[in-house]
FIGUKE-991646 format. One record per residue (C-alpha): x, y, z; residue number from 1; residue in one letter. Coordinates in nm, 3 decimals. Example, Ala and Ser with C-alpha at 12.3 -4.5 7.8 and 13.67 -1.06 7.14 Angstrom:
BEGIN
X	Y	Z	num	residuo
1.230	-0.450	0.780	1	A
1.367	-0.106	0.714	2	S
***
This chain:
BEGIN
X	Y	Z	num	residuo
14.366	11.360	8.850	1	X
14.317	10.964	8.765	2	X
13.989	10.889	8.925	3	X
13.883	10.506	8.919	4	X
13.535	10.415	8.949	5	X
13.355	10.101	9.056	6	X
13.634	9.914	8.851	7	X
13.575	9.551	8.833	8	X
13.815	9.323	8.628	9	X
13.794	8.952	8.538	10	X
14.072	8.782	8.345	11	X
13.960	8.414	8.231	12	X
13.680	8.390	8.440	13	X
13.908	8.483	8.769	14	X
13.743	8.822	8.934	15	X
14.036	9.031	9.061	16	X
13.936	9.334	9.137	17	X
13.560	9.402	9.236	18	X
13.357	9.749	9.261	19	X
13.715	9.896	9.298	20	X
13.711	10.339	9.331	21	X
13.980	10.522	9.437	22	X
14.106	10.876	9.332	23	X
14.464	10.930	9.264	24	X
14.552	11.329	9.263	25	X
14.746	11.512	8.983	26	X
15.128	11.500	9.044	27	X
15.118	11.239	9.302	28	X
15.413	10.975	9.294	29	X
15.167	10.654	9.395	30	X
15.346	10.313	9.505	31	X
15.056	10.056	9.364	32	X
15.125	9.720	9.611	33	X
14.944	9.376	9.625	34	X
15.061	9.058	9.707	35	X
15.190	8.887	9.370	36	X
14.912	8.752	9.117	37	X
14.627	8.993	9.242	38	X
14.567	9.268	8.924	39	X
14.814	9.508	8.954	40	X
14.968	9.513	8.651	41	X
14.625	9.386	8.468	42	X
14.497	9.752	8.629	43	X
14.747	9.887	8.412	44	X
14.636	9.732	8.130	45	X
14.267	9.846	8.195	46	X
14.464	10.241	8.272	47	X
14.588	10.249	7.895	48	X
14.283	10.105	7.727	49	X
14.466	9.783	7.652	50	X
14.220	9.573	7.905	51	X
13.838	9.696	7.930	52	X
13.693	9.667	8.287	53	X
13.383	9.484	8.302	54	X
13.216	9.781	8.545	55	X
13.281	10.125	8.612	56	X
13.482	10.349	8.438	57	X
13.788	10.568	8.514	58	X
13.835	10.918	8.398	59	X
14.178	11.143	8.388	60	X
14.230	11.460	8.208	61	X
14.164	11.540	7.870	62	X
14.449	11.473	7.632	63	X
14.680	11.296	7.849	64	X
15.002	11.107	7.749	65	X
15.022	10.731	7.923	66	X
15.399	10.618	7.901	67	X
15.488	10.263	7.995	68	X
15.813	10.089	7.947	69	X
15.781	9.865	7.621	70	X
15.708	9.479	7.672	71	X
15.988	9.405	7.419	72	X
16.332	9.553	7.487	73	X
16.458	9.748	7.132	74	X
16.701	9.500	6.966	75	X
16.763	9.716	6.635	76	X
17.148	9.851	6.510	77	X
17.038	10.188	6.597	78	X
17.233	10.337	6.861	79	X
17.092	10.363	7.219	80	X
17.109	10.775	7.270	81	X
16.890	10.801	6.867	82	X
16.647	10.529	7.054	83	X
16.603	10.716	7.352	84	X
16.584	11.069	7.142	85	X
16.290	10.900	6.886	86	X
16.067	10.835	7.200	87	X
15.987	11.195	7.168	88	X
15.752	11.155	6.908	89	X
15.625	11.513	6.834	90	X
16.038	11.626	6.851	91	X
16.078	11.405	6.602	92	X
15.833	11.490	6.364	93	X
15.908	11.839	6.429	94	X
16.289	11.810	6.305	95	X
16.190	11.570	5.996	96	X
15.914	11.816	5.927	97	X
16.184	12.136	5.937	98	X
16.434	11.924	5.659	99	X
16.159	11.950	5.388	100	X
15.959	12.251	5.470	101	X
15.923	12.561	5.255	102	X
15.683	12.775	5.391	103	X
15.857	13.078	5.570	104	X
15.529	13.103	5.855	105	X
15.518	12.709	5.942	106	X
15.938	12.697	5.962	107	X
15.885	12.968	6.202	108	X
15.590	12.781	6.368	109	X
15.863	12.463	6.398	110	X
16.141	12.638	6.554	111	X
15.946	12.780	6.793	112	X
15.764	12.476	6.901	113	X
16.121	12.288	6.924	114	X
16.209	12.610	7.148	115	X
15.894	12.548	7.360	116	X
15.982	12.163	7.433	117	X
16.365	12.263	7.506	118	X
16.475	12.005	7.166	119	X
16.755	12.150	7.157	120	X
16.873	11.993	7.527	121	X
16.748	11.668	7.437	122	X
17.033	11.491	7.368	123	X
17.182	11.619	7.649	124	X
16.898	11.531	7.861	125	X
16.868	11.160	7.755	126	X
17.249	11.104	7.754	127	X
17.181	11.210	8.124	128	X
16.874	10.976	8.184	129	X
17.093	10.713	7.988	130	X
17.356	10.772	8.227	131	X
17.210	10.732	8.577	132	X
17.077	10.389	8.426	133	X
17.428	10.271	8.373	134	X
17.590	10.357	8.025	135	X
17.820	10.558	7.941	136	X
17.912	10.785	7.676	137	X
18.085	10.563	7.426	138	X
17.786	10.266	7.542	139	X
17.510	10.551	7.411	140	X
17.678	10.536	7.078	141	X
17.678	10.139	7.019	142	X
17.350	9.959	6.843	143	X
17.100	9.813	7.125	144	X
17.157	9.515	6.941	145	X
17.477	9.443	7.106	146	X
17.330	9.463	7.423	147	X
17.175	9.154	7.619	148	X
16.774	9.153	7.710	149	X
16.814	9.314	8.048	150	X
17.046	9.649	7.913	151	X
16.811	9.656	7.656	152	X
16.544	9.658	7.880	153	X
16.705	9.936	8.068	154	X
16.737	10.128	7.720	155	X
16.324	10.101	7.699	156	X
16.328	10.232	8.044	157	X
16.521	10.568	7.962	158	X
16.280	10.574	7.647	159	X
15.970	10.643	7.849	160	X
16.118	10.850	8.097	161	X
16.290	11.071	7.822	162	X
15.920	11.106	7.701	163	X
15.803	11.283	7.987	164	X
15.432	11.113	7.975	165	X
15.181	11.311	8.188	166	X
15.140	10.977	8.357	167	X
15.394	10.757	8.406	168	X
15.354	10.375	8.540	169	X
15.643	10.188	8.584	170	X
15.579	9.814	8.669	171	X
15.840	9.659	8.933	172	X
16.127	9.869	8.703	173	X
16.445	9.765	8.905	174	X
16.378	9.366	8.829	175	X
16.657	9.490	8.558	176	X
16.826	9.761	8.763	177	X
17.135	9.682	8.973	178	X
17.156	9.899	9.304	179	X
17.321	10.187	9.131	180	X
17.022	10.193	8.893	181	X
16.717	10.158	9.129	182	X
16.869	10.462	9.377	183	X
16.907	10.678	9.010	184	X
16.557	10.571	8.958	185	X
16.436	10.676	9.316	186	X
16.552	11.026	9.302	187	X
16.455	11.050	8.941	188	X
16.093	10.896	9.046	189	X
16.063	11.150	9.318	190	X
16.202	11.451	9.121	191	X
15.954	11.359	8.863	192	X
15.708	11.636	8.731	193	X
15.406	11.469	8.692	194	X
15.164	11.195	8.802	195	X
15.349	10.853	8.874	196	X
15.221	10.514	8.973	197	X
15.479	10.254	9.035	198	X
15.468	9.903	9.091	199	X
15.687	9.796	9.350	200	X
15.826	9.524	9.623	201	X
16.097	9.753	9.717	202	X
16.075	9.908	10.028	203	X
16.298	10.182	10.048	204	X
16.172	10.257	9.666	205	X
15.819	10.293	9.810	206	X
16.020	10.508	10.119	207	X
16.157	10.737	9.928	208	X
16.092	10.764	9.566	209	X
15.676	10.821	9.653	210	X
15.382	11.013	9.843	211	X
15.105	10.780	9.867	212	X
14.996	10.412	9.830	213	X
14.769	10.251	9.654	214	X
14.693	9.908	9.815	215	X
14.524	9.642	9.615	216	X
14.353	9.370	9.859	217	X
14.064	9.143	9.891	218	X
13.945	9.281	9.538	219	X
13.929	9.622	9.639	220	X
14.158	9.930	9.592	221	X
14.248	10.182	9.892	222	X
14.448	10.481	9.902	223	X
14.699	10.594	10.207	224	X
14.952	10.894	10.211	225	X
15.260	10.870	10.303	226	X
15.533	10.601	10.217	227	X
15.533	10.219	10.257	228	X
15.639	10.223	10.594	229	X
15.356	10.487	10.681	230	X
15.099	10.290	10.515	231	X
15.172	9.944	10.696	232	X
15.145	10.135	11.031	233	X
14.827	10.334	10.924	234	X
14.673	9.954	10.800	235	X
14.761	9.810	11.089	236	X
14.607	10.017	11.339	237	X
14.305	10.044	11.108	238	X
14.283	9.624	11.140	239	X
14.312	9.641	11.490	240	X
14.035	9.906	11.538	241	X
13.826	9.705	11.250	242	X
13.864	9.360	11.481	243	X
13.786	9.544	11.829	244	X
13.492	9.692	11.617	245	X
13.384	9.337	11.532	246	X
13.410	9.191	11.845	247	X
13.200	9.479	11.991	248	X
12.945	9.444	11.717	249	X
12.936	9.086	11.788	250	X
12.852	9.134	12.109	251	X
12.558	9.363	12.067	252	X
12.422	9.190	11.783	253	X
12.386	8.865	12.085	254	X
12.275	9.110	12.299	255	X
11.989	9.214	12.026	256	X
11.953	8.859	11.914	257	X
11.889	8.750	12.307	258	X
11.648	9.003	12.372	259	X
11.457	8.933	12.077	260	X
11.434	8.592	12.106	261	X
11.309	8.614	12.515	262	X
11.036	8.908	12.461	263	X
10.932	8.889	12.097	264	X
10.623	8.676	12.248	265	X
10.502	8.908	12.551	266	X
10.256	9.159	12.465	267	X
10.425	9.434	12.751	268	X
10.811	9.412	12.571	269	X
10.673	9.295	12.197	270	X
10.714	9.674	12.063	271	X
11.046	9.689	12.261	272	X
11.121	9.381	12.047	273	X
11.034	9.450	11.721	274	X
11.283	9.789	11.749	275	X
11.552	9.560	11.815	276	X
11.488	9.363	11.531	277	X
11.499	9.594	11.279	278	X
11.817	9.748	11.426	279	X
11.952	9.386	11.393	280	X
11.868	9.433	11.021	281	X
12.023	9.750	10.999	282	X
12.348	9.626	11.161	283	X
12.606	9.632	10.870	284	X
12.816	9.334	10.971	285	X
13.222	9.442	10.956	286	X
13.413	9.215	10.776	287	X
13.693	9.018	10.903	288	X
14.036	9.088	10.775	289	X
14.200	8.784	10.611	290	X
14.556	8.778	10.697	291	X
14.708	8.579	10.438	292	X
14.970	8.366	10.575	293	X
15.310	8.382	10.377	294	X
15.550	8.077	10.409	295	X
15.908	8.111	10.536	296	X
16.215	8.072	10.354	297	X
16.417	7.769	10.540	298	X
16.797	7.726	10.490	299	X
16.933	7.401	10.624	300	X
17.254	7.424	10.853	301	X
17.570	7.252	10.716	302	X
17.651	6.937	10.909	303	X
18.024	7.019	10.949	304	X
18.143	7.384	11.027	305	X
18.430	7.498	10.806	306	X
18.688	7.623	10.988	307	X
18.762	7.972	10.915	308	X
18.866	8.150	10.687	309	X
18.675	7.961	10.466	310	X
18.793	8.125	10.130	311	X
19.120	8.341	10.108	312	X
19.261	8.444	9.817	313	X
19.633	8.616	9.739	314	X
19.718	8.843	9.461	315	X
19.454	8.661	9.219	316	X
19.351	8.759	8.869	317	X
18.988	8.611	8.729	318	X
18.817	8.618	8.406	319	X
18.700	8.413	8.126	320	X
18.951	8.489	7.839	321	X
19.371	8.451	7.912	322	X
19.547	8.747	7.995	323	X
19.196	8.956	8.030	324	X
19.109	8.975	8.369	325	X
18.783	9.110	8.474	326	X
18.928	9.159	8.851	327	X
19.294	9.202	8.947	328	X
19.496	9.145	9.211	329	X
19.239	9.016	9.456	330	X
19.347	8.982	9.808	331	X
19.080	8.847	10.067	332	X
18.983	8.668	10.282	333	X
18.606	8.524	10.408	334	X
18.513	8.387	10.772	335	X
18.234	8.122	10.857	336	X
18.027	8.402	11.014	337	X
18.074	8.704	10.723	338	X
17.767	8.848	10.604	339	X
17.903	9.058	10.284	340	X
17.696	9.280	10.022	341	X
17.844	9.320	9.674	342	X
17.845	9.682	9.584	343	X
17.941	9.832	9.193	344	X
17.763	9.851	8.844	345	X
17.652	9.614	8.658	346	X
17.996	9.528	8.401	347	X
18.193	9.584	8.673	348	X
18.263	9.228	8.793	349	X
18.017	9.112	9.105	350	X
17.910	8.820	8.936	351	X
18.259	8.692	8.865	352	X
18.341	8.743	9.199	353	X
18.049	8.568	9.274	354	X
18.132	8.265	9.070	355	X
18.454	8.256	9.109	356	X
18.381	8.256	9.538	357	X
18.125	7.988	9.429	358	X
18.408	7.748	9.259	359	X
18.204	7.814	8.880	360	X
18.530	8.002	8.812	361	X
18.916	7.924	8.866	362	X
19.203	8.196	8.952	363	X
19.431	8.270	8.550	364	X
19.684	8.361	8.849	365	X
19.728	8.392	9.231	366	X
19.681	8.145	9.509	367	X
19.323	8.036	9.626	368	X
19.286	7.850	9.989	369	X
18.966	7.692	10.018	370	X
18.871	7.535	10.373	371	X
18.845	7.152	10.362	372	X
18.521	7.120	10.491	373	X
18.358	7.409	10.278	374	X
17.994	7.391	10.107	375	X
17.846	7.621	9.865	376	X
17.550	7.682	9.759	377	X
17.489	7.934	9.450	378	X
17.117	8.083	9.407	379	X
17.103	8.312	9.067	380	X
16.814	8.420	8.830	381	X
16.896	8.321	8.527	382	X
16.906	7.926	8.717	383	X
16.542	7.978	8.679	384	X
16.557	7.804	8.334	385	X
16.756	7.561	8.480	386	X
16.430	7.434	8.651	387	X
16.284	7.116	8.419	388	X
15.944	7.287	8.265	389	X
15.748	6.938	8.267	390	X
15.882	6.863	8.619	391	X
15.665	6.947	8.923	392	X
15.872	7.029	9.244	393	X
15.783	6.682	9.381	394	X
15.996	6.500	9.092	395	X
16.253	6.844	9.122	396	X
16.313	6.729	9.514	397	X
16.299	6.384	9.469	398	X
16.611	6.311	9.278	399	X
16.778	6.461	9.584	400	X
16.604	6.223	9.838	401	X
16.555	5.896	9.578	402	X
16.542	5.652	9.854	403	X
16.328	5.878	10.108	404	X
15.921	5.789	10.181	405	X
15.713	6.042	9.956	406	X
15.565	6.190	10.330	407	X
15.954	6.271	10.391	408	X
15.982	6.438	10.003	409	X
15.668	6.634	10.010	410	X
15.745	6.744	10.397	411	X
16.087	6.835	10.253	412	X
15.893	7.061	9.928	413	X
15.614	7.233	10.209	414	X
15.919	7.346	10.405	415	X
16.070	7.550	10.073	416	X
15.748	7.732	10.102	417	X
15.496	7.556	9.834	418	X
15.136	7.483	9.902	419	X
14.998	7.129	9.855	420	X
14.842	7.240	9.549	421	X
15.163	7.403	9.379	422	X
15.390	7.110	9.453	423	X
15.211	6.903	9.186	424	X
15.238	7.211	8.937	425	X
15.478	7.154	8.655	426	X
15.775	7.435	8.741	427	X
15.677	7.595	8.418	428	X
15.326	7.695	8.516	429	X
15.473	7.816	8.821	430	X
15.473	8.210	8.893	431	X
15.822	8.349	8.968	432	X
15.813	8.390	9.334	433	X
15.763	7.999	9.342	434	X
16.012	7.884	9.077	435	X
16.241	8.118	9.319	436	X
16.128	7.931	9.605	437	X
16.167	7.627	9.487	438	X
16.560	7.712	9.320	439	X
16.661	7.823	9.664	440	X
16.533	7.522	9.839	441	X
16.692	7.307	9.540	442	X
17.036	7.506	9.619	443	X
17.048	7.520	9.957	444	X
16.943	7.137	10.002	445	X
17.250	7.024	10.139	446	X
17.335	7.290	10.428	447	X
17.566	7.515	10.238	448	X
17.862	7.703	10.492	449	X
17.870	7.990	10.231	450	X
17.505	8.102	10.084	451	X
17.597	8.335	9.776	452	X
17.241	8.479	9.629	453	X
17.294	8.709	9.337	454	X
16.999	8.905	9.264	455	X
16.733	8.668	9.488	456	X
16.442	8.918	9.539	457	X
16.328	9.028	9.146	458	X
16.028	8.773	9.165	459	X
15.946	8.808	9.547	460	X
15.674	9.014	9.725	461	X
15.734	9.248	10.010	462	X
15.593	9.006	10.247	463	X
15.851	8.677	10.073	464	X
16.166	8.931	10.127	465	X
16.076	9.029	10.465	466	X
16.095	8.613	10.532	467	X
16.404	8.619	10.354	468	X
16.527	8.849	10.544	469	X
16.471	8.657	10.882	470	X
16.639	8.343	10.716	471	X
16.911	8.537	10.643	472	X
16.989	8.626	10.997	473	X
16.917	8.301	11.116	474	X
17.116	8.136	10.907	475	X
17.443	7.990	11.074	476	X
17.704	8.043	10.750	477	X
17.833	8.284	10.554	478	X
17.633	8.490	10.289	479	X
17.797	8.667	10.012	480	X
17.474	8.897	9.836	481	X
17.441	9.080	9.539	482	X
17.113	9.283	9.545	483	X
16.962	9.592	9.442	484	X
16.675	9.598	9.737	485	X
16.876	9.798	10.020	486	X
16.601	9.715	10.245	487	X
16.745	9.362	10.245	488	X
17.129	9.472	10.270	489	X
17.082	9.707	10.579	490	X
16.863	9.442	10.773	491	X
17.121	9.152	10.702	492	X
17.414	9.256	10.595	493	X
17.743	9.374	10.815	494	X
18.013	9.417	10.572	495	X
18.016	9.618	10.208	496	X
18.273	9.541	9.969	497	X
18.307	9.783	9.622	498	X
18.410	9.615	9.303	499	X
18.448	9.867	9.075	500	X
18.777	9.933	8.832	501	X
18.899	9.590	8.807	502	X
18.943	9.587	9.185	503	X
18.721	9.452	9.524	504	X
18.781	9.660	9.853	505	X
18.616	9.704	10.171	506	X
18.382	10.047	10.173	507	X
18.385	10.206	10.487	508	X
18.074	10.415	10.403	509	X
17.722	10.284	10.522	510	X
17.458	10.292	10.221	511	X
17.334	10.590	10.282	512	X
17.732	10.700	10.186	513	X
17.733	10.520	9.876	514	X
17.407	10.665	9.758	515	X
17.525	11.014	9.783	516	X
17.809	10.891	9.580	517	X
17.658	10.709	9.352	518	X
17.360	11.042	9.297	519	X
17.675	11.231	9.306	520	X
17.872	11.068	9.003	521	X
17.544	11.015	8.801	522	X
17.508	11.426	8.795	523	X
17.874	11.492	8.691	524	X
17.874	11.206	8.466	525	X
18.081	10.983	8.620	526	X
18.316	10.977	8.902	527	X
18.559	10.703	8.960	528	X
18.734	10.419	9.176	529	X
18.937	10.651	9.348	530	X
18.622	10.906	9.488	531	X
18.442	10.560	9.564	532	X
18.665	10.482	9.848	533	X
18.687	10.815	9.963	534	X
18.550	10.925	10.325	535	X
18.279	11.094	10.295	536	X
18.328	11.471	10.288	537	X
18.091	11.580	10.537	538	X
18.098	11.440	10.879	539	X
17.770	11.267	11.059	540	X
17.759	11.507	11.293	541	X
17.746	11.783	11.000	542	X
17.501	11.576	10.833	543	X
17.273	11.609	11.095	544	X
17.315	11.959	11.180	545	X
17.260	12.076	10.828	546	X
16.947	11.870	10.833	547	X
16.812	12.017	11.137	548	X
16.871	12.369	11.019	549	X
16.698	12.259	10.698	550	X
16.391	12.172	10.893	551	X
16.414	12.465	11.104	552	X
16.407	12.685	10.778	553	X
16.111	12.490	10.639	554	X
15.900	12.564	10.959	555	X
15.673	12.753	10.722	556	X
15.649	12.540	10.441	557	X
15.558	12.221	10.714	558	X
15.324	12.427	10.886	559	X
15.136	12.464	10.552	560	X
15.166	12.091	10.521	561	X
14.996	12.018	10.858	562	X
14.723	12.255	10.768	563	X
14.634	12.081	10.464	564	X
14.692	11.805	10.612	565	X
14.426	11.874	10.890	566	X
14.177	12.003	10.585	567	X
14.220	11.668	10.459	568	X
14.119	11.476	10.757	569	X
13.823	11.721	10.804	570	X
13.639	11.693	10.479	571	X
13.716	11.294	10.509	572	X
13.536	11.266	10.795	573	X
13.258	11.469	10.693	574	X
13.213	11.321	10.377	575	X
13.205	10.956	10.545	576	X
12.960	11.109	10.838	577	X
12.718	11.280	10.533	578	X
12.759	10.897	10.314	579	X
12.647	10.728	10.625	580	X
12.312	10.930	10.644	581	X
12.289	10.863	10.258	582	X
12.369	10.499	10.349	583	X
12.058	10.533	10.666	584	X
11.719	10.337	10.535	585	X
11.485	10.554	10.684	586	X
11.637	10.889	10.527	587	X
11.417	10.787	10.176	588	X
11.124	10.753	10.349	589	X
11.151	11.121	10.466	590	X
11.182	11.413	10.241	591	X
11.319	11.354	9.917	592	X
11.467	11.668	9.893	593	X
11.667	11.570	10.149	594	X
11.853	11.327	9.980	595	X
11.884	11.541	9.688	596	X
12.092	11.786	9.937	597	X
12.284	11.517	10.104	598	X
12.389	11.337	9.740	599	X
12.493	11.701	9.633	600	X
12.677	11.808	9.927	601	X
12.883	11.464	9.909	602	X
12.990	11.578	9.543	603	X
13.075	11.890	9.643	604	X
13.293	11.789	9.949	605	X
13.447	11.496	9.714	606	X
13.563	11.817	9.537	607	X
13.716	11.992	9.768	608	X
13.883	11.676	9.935	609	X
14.046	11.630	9.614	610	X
14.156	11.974	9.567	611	X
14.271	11.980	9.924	612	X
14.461	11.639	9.864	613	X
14.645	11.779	9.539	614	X
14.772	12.092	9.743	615	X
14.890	11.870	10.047	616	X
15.069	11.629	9.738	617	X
15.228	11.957	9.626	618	X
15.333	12.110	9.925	619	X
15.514	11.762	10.103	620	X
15.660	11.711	9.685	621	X
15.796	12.042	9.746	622	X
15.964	12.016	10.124	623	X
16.088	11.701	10.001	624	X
16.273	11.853	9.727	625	X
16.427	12.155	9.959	626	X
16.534	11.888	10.235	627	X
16.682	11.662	9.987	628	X
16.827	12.014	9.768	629	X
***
């Protein structure tokens, strides 16, 4: 159990999180969310003793391991798998230790401590782990240092989770994951054995992979059950009662206020009166929620329509050295109204395709047919350091519009999405979201017919990608996307294309297909092109009957859940109906003895809430893992 209390952080003089408790239980899989910029990974910082809180403390068992995934990505000539094995710290002392020891008693003490920590799979076990993140066998056996920063970062990744910390935080892990990676990492997250907190804008991540949320707003830290999507429509219900609450206090307090002010003179109604006024004083005022209002995303329709198909290619071979193609034989063909998701791993060609459907790459062989009136615009991450550092987003816009008013240029850099105050802030003070903001609004300037984003959601909150999202779909062109938030695929999306082996085809399968397969060939260690484009093997009609005799076996085990769940909701409410008399003014002017039994009966139901939340955690951990078995 992680408990947090009356946490209050301030990084350089900016308060951002105030008189913050909440309890996390042991073996809960937490999604930690918060709009970008507002502590959440600086709470990490103040979780492994890096940061110290300026009030309140936090407590967790005794002896607990804290993993993290390393800041810098390993960049030595040791091979990945002997990276991934040394993050086991105590295996590894325990094998050097059994090379040079000589007394009989403690080499028996070492071989039986390597049998109690299963050493002996370990290889097996990160080669696995190393696996589902995207390299295979012969890739375990090169040096990290012939990786780029974003493998290596994914080597770092299988590092921690080979360690099997007792709690594990992962912050926003999939910024370096392709698709393939984040759904390993989702069933890994929610298979995981102990206590997780992840940082997250995914929202199928934070639908599937964990049991609870944390929710960092306004300063203060709450904590929901239940996935992302459970959480929004608990919080929203909970504003709207909180507002009609307002309004009604409101209301009464002018009621109070009125009769106050009309009687607090007349002898006959003064006692009247003064009892109103001191339930006036009483009267806790509700806050108001602040709904922070998050700018759209605004593509720009082309002025001409290109007549379709806007890009068709025939027989085609691509790469960037002669006679090595990275994709062969490409046959196909894009319409003005296509909306296409890239699917394959990372090394398997999607950017090339990209590039070369983006004109950044010519055909070695094959024909190419490119409609006359055609515009492309090409959003990527790494364009980020394209942006000028000195250069505010002003001076980034104008050199587009050099002969416009500066009311037309600024109206042009408040439509990208950038507040007053950030369009004077040089592009390298800006935070990622916005240097993504302002790239897209930099690409797309010109009303593109064919939008191809590769990767446009690592720097953007849930609340930015749910505006991207309704861009998307109200964009009038074509949009090739390479992403590895599904969320963002399945709401704007209509087509899936595999490129995987050298080759690009259609896949017939929905996502929910190509997860199986891609969970599937991560447990077998591989699979290849020709299983990909396979039907599945069960029907959706099976699917769904299996699933419902599933559930219909797990009556018992949901029945439990319910009951804990209805524990849960008991012993909240009574311990908010007991704080409220500890909260009451008069209560200390009564018995003191009293409050002595109320403070101590608080503790005690805190208690069992907690041990009544941990069994609920363990219970839905478990149906989860027989409905997904």
């Amino acid at each position: 159990m992680l408990i947090l209390n009356d946490i209050s952080v301030r990084i350089a003089g900016r308060l951002l999180i105030d008189h913050a408790s909440v309890t996390l239980p042991s073996g809960s899989k937490t999604g930690f969310v918060g709009r970008n910029g507002t502590g959440k990974s600086t709470l990490f910082r103040v979780i492994t003793g890096e940061l110290a809180p300026e009030t309140g403390d936090f407590s967790m068992p005794k002896n607990t391991r804290i993993g993290q995934v390393a800041q810098e990505a390993p960049g030595t000539e040791d091979a990945l798998i002997e990276i991934v094995l040394s993050a086991d710290k105590e295996r590894t002392a325990l094998l050097a230790e059994a090379e040079t020891a000589t007394d009989p008693h403690r080499i028996a003490d070492i071989h039986m401590r390597l049998a109690d920590i299963d050493a002996h799979s370990a290889e097996a076990r990160a080669g696995a782990i190393l696996s589902g993140l995207g390299f295979d066998a012969e890739a375990q056996r090169r040096p990290a240092s012939s990786f780029s920063g974003g493998w290596r970062m994914r080597v770092a990744l299988a590092a921690v989770l080979f360690s099997e910390p007792d709690l594990l935080l992962l912050d926003e892990p999939t910024n370096y994951l392709d698709l393939e990676g984040t759904l390993w990492l989702e069933d890994y997250v929610r298979r995981y054995p102990h206590t997780v907190i992840l940082i997250s804008h995914d929202r199928d991540l934070l639908n599937s992979a964990v049991n609870s949320i944390m929710h960092l707003d306004q300063r203060k830290l709450t904590f929901w059950r239940g996935g992302y999507d459970q959480f929004e429509r608990q919080r929203s219900e909970m504003i709207e009662l909180q507002q009609k609450q307002r309004v009604k206090q409101e209301k009464q307090r002018e009621h109070m206020e009125a009769f106050v002010e009309r009687f607090r003179a007349k002898a006959s109604k003064a006692r009247q009166a003064q009892s109103r006024l001191k339930a006036l004083q009483k009267l806790k005022p509700i806050s108001a929620h602040i709904n922070e209002h998050v700018q759209p995303f605004t593509f720009p329709d082309a002025e001409k329509k290109a007549a379709s198909p806007i890009i068709a290619l025939e027989n085609a071979d691509v790469g960037y050295a002669p006679g090595k193609p990275v994709l062969r034989d490409l046959s196909l063909r894009i319409d003005n109204d296509d909306r296409i998701a890239l699917l394959g791993s990372n090394g398997n060609g999607k950017s090339t395709l990209a590039k070369l459907l983006g004109g950044r790459l010519k055909p070695e062989t094959g024909g190419l047919t490119i409609s006359p009136n055609l515009k492309v615009s090409f959003f990527a991450q790494h364009q980020l350091d394209d942006l000028i550092p000195e250069d505010n987003a002003i001076e980034h816009v104008r050199k587009l519009m050099p002969d416009q008013p500066e009311a037309k240029v600024r109206s042009h850099v408040a439509r990208m999405g950038l507040s007053t105050e950030k369009m004077a802030t040089p592009a390298k003070d800006l935070s990622g979201g916005e240097k993504a903001r302002l790239l897209m609004g930099l690409a797309t300037f010109h009303g593109p017919n064919l939008l191809i984003l590769d990767e446009p959601t690592n720097h953007l909150d849930i609340d930015s990608r749910e505006e991207l999202v309704h861009a998307l779909n109200g964009f009038n062109g074509a949009v090739i996307l390479i992403a590895h938030d599904r969320h963002l695929i399945e709401a704007t999306m209509d087509r899936l294309w595999l490129v995987r082996g050298g080759e690009v085809k259609p896949y017939d399968g929905d996502l929910e297909d190509y997860r199986s397969l891609v969970l599937s060939d991560s447990r077998s260690g591989g699979g290849g092109a020709k299983s990909a484009n396979q039907a599945p093997k069960i029907s959706k009609a099976d699917q769904r009957r299996l699933a419902a005799q599933k559930r219909e076996a797990l009556k018992p085990l949901q029945k439990k859940i319910n009951e804990a769940d209805a524990t849960v909701q008991k012993l909240t409410k009574k311990v908010e109906e007991m704080q409220a008399q500890l909260d009451d003014p008069e209560l200390y002017g009564q018995d003191a003895s009293r409050v002595t039994a109320i403070t101590r009966d608080i503790a005690k139901a805190k208690a069992e809430l907690a041990n009544a939340e941990e069994k609920w955690m363990a219970l839905s951990a478990e149906y989860e893992t027989a409905m997904a078995g």
